[in-house]
C-alpha positions as CSV (number, residue, x, y, z in Angstrom):
1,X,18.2,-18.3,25.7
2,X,16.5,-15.5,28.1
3,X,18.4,-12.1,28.6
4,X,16.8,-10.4,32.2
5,X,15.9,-7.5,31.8
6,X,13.8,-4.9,33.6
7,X,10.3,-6.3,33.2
8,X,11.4,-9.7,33.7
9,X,12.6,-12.4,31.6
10,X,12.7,-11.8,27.5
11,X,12.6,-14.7,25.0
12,X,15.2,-13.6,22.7
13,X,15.4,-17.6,21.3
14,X,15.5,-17.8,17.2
15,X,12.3,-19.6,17.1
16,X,10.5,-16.4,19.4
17,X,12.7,-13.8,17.0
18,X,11.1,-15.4,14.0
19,X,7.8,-16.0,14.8
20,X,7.6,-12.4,16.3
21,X,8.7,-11.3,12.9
22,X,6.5,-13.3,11.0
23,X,3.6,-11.6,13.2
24,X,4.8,-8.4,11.9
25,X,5.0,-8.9,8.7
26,X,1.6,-10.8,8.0
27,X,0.1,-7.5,10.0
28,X,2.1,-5.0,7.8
29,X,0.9,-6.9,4.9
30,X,-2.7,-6.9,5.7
31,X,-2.6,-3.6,6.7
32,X,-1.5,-3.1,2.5
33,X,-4.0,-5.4,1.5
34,X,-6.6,-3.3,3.3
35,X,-5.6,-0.3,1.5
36,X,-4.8,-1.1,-2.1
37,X,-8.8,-1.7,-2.7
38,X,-9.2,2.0,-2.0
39,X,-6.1,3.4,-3.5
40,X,-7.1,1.4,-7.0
41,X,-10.8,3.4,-7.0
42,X,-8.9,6.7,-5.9
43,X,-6.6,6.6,-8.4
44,X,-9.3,5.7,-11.4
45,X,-11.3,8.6,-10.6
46,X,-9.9,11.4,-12.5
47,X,-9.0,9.5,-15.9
48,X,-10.9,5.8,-15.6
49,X,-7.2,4.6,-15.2
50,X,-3.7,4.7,-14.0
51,X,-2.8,9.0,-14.1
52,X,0.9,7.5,-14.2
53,X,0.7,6.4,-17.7
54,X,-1.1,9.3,-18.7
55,X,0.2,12.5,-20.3
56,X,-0.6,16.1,-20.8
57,X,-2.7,15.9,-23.6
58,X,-4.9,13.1,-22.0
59,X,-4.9,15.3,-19.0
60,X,-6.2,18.1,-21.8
61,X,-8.8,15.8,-23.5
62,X,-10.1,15.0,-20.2
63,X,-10.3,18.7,-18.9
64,X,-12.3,19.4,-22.3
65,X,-14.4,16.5,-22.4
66,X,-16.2,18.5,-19.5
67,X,-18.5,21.4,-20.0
68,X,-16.7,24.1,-18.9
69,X,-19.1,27.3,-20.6
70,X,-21.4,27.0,-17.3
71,X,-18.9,27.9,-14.7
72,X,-15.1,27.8,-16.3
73,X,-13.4,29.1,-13.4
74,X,-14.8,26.9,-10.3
75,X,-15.3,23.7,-12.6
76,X,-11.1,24.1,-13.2
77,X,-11.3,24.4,-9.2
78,X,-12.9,21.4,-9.1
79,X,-10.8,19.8,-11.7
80,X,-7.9,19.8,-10.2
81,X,-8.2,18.2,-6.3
82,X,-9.8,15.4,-8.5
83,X,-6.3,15.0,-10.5
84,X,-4.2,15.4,-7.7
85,X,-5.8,13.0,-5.5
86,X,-5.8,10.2,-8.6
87,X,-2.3,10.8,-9.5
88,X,-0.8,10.8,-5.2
89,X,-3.7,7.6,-5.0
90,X,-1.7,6.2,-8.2
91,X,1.8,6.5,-6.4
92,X,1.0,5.2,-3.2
93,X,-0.7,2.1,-4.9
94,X,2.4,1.7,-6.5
95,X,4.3,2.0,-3.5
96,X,1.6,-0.3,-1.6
97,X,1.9,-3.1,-4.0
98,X,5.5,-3.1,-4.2
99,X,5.7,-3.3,-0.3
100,X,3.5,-6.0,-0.3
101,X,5.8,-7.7,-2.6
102,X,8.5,-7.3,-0.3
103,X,6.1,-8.6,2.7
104,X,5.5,-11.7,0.5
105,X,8.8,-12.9,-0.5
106,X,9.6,-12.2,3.5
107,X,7.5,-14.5,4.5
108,X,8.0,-16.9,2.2
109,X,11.9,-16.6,3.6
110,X,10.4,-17.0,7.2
111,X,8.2,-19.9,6.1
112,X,10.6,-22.9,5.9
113,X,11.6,-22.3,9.6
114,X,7.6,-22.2,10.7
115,X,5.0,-24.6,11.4
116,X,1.8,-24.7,9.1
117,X,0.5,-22.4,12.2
118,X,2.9,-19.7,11.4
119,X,5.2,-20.7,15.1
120,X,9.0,-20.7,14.8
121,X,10.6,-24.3,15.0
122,X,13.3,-24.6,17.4
């Protein structure tokens, strides 16, 4: 089925729907891929480990496992960006992985009605 349009003729068939889609989502999902690498050594900066699981005292052993007598006040200045980039780097890994979750049980939906090549049948 075509519907004509201004540019000319569009496939709107199932098979073109679907394997346009499953374009989409292999790009979006190595898009995630490509990102989740970084976001992991982001987030392990501040605390050698996942901020999310941590709590304040960790966040106070951590503080005081530095020495602070040289400089208190800019070493807390530099403290902090450290933190806040591990813990936002800890949520969007989070948020990352769970996408790509998504992405992969979507393709595996799309999968049954493509070839081995990833083109709709039909």
């Amino acid at each position: 089925m075509a519907v004509s349009a201004l540019a000319g003729e569009i496939d709107v068939s199932l098979a073109s729907i679907i394997s346009r889609e499953l374009y989409v989502v292999r790009q979006l999902a190595g898009q995630g891929k490509l990102a989740l690498p970084r976001l992991l050594t982001e987030f392990n900066q501040f605390f050698s480990g996942d901020p999310l699981v941590k709590s304040r005292q960790d966040f106070i052993d951590t503080i005081s496992m530095r020495d602070l007598d040289v400089m208190p006040i800019q070493d807390i200045r530099d403290i902090y960006p450290v933190w806040a980039n591990s813990y936002a780097a800890a949520y969007s890994a989070m948020l990352v992985s769970e996408a790509l979750r998504q992405l992969d049980q979507r393709t595996i939906s799309l999968h049954p009605v493509c070839d081995s090549s990833g083109t709709a049948r039909g």
